[in-house]
N, C-alpha and C positions, 0 to 999 in steps of 0.2 A: 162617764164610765170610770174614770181616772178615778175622780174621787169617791165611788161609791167603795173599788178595794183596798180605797185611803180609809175608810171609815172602816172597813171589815177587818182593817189590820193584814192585809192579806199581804206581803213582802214584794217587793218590787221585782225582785229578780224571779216573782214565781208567775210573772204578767209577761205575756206575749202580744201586748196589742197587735189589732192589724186591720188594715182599711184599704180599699181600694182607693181611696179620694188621698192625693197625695200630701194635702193641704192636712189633712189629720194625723197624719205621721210626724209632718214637720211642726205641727203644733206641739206634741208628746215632747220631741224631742228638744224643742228650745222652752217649753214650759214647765212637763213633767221629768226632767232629765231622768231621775232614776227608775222610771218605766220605760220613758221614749228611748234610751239606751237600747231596749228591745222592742220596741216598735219595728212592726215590718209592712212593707211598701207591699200589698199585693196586688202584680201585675194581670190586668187583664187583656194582654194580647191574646187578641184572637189568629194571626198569622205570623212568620216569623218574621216579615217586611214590621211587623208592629213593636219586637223588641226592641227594649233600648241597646244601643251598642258601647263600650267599651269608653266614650267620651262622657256617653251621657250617665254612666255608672258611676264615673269618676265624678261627674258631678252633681251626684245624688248625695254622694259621701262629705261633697266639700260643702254642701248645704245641712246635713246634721244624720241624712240617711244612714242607719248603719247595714240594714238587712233588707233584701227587697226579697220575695217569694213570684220565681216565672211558673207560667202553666207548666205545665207534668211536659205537655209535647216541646216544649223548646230545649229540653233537657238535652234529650239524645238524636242521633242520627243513625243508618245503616250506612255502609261504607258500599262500592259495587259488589263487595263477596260476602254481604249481609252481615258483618260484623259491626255491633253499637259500639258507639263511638259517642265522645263527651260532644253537646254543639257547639257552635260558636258561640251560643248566648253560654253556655256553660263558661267554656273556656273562656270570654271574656270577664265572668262574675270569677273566675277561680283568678286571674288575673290582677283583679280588683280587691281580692280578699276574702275570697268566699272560704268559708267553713264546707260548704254541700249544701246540696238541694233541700229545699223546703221538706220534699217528703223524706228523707234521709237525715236532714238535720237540724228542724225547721225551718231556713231559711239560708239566704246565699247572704253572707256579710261581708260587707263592705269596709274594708280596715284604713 
């Protein structure tokens, strides 16, 4: 995929890879750096027992991850007087270095 918008001349920084298989992110990014820079980790939890937490974020980043994308639902919470509220998985991706949410800013990065 890498090299077909190598050959189109298409600019690195205008490539958002993204894969769920994790093994593809971190190949961008220790092979293609100037794409894999924006390569993003898309999470497929299906529950919130399946996000990563705050360790394992940390060491998404220290393995070359910069940006991983959670489902929409682990974003937010209602608090008991119904008011949303950032999740944990938020707050630990903001923690980590998050720019914002995938749908707000493509993706939560990891600095």
């Amino acid at each position: 995929m890498i090299d077909e918008y190598k050959q189109a001349r298409v600019p690195a920084h205008h490539v958002w890879p993204q894969s769920f298989d994790k093994s593809d992110v971190l190949y961008w990014a220790h092979n293609e750096p100037a794409f894999g820079r924006q390569a993003v980790d898309l999470d497929d939890a299906n529950t919130v027992a399946d996000l990563p937490g705050a360790a394992e974020l940390a060491s998404y980043r220290a393995q070359g991850i910069r940006l991983v994308a959670p489902p929409t639902f682990a974003l937010l919470i209602a608090d008991a007087n119904g008011n949303i509220l950032p999740s944990q998985c938020a707050i630990n991706a903001k923690q980590a270095g998050s720019p914002g949410p995938w749908s707000a800013r493509h993706c939560m990065g990891l600095k």
